[in-house]
C-alpha positions as CSV (number, residue, x, y, z in Angstrom):
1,X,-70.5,175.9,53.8
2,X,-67.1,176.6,54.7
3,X,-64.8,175.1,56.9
4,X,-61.4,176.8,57.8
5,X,-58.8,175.7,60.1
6,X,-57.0,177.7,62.5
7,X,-53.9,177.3,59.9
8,X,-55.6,178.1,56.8
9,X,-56.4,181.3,58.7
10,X,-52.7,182.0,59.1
11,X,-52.4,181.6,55.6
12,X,-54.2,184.4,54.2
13,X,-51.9,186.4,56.1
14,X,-49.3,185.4,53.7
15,X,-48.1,183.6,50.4
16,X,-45.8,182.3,52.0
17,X,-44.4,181.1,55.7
18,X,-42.7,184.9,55.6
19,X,-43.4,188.4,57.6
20,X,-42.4,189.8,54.2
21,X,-45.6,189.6,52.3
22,X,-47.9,192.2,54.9
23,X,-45.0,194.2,56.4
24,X,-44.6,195.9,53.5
25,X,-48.1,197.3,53.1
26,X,-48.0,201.2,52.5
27,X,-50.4,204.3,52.4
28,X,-50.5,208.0,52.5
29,X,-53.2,208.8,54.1
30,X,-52.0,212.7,54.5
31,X,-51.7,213.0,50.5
32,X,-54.5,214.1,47.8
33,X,-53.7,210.8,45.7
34,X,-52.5,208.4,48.2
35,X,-50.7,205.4,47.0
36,X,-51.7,201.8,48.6
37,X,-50.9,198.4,48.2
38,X,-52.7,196.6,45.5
39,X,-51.3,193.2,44.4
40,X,-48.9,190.5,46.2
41,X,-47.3,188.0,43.7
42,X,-45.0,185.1,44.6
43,X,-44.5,181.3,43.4
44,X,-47.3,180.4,45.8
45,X,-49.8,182.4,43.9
46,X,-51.5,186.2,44.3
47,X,-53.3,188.4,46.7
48,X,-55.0,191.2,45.4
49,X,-56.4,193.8,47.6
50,X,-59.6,196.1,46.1
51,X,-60.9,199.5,48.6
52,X,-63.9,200.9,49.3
53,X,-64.2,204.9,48.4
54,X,-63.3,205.6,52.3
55,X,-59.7,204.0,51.4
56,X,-60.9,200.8,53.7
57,X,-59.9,197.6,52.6
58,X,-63.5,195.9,50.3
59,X,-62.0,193.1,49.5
60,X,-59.0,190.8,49.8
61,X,-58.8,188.0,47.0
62,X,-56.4,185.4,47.3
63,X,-55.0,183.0,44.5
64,X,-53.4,179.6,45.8
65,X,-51.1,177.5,43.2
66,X,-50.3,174.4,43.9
67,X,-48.9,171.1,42.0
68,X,-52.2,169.7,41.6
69,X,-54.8,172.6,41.6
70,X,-55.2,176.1,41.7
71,X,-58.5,177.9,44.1
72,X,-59.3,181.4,45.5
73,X,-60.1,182.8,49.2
74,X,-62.0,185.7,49.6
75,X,-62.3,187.6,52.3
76,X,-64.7,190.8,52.8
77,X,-64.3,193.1,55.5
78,X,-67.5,195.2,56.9
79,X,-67.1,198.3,58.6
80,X,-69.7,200.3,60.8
81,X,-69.2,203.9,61.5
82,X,-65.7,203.4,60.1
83,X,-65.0,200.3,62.7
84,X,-64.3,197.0,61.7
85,X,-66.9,194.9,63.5
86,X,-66.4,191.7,61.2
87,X,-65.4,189.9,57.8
88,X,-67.0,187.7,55.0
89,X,-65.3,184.6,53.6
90,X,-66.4,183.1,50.0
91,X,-64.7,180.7,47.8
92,X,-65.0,182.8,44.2
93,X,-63.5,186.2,43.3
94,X,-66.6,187.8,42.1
95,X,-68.5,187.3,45.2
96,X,-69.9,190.4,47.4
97,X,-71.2,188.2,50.2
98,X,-69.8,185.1,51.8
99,X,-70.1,183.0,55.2
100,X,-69.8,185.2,58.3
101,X,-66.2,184.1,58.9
102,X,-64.6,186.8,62.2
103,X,-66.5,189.3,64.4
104,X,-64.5,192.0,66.4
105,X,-65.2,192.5,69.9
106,X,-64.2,196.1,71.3
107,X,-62.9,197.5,74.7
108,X,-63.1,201.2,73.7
109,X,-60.8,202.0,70.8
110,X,-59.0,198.1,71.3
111,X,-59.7,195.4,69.7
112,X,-60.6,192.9,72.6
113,X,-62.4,189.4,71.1
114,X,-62.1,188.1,67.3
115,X,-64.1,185.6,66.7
116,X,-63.8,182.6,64.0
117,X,-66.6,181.0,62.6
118,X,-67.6,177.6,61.1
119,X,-70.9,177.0,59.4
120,X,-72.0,180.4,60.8
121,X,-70.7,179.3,64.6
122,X,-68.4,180.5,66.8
123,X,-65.4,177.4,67.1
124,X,-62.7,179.6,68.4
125,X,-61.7,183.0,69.9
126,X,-58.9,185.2,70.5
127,X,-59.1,187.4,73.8
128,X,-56.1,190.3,74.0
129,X,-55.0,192.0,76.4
130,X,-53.1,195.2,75.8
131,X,-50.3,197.1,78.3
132,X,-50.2,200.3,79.5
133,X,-48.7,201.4,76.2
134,X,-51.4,199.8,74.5
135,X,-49.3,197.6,72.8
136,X,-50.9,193.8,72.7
137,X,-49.8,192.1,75.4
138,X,-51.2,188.2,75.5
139,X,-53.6,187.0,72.9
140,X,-55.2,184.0,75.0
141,X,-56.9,181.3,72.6
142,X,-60.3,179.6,73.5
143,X,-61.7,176.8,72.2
144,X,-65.2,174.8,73.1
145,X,-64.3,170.9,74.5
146,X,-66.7,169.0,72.6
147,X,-67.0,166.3,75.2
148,X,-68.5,169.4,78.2
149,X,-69.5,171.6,75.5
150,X,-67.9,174.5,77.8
151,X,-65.4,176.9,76.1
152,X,-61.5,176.3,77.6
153,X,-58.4,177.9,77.3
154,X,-55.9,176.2,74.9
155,X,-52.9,178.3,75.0
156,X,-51.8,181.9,74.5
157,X,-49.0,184.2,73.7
158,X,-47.2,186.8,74.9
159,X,-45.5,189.6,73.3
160,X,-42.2,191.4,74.3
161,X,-42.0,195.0,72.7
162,X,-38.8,197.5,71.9
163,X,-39.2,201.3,73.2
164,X,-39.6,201.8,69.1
165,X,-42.8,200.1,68.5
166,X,-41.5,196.7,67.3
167,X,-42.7,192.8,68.5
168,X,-39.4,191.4,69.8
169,X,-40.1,188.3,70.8
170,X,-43.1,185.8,71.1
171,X,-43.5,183.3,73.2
172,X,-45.8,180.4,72.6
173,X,-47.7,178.6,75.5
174,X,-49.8,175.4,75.3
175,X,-50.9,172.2,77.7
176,X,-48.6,169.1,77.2
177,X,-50.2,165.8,77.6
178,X,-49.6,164.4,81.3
179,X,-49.4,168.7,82.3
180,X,-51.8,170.3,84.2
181,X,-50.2,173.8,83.2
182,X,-49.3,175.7,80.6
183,X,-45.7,174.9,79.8
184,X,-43.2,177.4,77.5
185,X,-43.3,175.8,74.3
186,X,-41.7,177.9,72.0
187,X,-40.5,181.2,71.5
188,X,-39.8,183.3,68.3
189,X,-37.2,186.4,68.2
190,X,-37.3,189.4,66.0
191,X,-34.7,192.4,64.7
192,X,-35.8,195.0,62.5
193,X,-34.5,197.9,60.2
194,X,-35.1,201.2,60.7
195,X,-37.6,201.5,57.9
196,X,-41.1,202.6,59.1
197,X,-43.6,199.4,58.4
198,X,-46.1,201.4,56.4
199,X,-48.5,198.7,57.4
200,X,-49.3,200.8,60.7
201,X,-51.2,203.5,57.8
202,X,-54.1,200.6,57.8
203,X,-54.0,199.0,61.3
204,X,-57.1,196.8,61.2
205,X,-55.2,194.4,58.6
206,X,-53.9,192.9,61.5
207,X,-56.8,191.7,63.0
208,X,-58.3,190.9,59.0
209,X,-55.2,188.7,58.7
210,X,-53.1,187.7,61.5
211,X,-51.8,189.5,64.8
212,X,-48.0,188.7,63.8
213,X,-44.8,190.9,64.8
214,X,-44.7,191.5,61.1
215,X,-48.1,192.8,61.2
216,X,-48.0,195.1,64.5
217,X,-44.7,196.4,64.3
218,X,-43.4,200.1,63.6
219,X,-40.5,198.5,61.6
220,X,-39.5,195.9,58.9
221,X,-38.5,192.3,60.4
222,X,-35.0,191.5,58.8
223,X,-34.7,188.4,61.0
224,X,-36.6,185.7,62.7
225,X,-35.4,183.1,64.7
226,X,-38.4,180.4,66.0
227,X,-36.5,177.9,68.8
228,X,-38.2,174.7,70.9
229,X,-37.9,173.8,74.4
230,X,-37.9,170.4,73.1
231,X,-34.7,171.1,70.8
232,X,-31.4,173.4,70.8
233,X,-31.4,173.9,67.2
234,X,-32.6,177.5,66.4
235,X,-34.4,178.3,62.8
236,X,-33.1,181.6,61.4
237,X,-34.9,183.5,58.7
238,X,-33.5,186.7,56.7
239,X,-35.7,189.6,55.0
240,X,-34.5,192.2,52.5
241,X,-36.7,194.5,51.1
242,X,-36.3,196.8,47.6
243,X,-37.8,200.0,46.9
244,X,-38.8,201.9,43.8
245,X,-37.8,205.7,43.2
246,X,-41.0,206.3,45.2
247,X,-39.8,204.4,48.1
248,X,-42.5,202.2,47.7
249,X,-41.2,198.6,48.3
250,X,-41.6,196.7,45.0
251,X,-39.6,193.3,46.2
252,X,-39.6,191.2,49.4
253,X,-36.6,188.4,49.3
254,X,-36.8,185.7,51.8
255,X,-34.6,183.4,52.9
256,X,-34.4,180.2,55.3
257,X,-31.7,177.8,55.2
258,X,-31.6,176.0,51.7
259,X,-35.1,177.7,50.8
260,X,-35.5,181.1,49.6
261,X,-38.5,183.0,47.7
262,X,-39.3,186.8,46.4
263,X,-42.4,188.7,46.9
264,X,-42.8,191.2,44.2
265,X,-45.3,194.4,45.3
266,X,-48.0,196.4,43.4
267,X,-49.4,199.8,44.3
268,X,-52.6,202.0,42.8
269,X,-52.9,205.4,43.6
270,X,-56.0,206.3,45.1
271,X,-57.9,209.8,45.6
């Protein structure tokens, strides 16, 4: 029934082309009431997150604006023995059950093959490969040539990490018309405060979302700068984040060149 790009996969991850939105995710998990993210708002619309009585994530809805229409994602996670082993994805909020849309892959306690589905098929995959810190490494992307009907790989990344926990730099690898190779295409550079991401409390919203440096990292991105091999101009983008007495983050303020937009947080308590 449903048919969702590699891109509009990207986009639940976010509201917006930011690391803000998911870097700021929060829980503590060594509390009696623990207090975890609930609702994402921004000009681009709403994501709402709902839990099961384990604290996992039961439901991610998602509320796209646009000029002409408004529609909602869902996505439902399913866990066995506490693992994630895949997700649901249906187009109303209501809905308990959807199209199987990922399926996780493991290599003991690593995550090593997602899966992404279309009418209930496998299209694409993601195989990672971790270091000897266990820090992903290169996330290798597969997808099946229609003509042989064989799967092939169609580019890949690599990740550079700090001695702190945090994504550095990403570089972006694909096949060039007229290339036999892989060649360098792109390459993305991160700094970082010294605020812990409280996105590490709930790891597996990674691999639900997106396996971004603003997803894996033990700190908050406060620049990114994305630059080409095909041109010298580098894109820089800014992050500030605002916290409540709590030292929750409430506010997520990005800004790129002429465009800017704020993230505003909400957060339940839980027990």
């Amino acid at each position: 029934m449903l048919n969702k790009s590699a891109t509009q996969r990207v986009s639940l991850a976010m509201l917006m082309a930011s690391a803000v939105v998911f870097s700021a995710f929060r829980s503590d998990r060594n509390s009696q009431q623990s207090t975890y993210l609930h609702k994402i708002s921004s000009p681009a619309g709403q994501t709402v997150l709902e839990y099961n009585a384990d604290k996992t994530i039961k439901k991610i809805v998602q509320f796209h604006k646009t000029e002409n229409a408004a529609y909602s994602d869902v996505q439902l996670p399913v866990y066995e023995n506490g693992r994630l082993v895949k997700s649901l994805f249906a187009d109303n909020e209501t809905a308990t059950t959807g199209d199987l849309y990922t399926s996780y892959d493991y290599a003991g306690d690593k995550v090593a093959k997602i899966s992404y589905y279309r009418d209930n098929a496998v299209y694409t995959y993601d195989s990672l490969v971790y270091n000897e810190a266990g820090k992903l490494a290169t996330r290798y992307q597969f997808g099946k040539n229609p003509a042989k009907g064989t799967w092939e790989n169609t580019g890949y990344q690599q990740f550079t990490w700090d001695g702190e926990g945090n994504v550095t730099q990403v570089d972006n690898f694909g096949k060039q018309p007229g290339y036999s190779k892989f060649l360098h295409t792109s390459a993305v550079g991160y700094t970082y405060d010294k605020q812990q991401n409280p996105q590490q409390q709930q790891p597996e919203l990674a691999n639900l979302m997106d396996l971004s440096a603003a997803n894996l990292s033990a700190h908050n991105i406060l620049t990114e700068n994305i630059s080409s091999v095909n041109s010298s101009r580098v894109v820089t983008s800014t992050y500030s984040y605002a916290y409540n007495g709590g030292k929750y983050p409430v506010r997520g303020t990005y800004t790129s060149g002429m465009d800017a937009a704020v993230v505003k947080l909400e957060w339940i308590k839980l027990q």
